[in-house]
N, C-alpha and C positions, 0 to 999 in steps of 0.2 A: 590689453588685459587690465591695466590701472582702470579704463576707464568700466569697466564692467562690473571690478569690486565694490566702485564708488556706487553707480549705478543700484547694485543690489544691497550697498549698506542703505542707499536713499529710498531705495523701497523698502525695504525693512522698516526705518521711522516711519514713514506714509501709511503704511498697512497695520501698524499696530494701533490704530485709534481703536478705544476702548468705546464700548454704549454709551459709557458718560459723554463722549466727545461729537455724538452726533445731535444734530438742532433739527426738531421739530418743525413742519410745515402745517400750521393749524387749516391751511387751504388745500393742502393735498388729504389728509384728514377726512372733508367732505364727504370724499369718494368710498371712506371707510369707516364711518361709524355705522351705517345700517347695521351691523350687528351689533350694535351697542343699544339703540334708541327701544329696539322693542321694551328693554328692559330697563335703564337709565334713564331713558325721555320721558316718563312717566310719573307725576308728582304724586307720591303717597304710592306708589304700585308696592304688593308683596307679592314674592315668589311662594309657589308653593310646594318646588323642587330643590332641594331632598326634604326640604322641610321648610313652612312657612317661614318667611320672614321679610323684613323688609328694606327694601333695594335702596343703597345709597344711590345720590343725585350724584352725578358728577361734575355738574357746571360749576364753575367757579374753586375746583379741587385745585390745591398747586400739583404743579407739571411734576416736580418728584416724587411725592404723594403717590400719584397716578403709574408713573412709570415702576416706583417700586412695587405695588402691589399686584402691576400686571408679570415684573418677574417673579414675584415670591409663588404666583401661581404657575408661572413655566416650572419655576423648579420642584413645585409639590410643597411650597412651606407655609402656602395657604390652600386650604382644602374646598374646593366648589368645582363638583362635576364636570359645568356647562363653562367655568369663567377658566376652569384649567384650561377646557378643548379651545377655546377661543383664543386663549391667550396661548398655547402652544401653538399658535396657528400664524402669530405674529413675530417680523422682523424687528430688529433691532430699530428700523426706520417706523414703520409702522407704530409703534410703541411709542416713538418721541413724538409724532403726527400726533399720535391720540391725545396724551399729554398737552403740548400746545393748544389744539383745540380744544379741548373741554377745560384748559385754566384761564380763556377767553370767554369763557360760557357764563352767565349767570343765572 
């Protein structure tokens, strides 16, 4: 029975890793900016959904920089349509990937 408590107190520490505590793969990343590039990859592009303006570059952004603004759009504390649905659409893992890659980017 001891050994089961210990067991499920050491999962308990294990399982609580927060977002902050996961590291970015700028190579698995790769596989997942296609929905970044149409609109990022684009030097001087402006959108003109909901309303004109014009799309920051990401390359060279720091990794927290990035990661925060893609939660502040999960949570609704930044408002853009297309970058909420996008970013409601990503994992904690995913998020850290993006970050690493694009603060590799110049």
């Amino acid at each position: 029975m001891k050994k089961h408590l210990v067991l499920l107190a050491f999962l308990g520490v294990v399982g609580s890793a927060s977002a902050a505590d996961i590291v970015g793969n700028a190579k698995a990343a790769e596989n997942k900016v296609s929905m970044c590039i149409g609109c990022h990859g684009i030097p001087g592009y402006k959108a003109s959904f909901p309303e004109v303006y014009q799309v920051p570059m990401l390359g060279g952004q720091s990794p927290k920089y990035i990661e925060n603004a893609l939660r502040a759009y999960q949570k609704g504390e930044r408002r853009h349509p297309s970058m909420q649905g996008i970013a409601g659409s990503l994992s904690d893992q995913d998020i850290a990937d993006l970050a690493a890659y694009y603060s590799q980017q110049k």
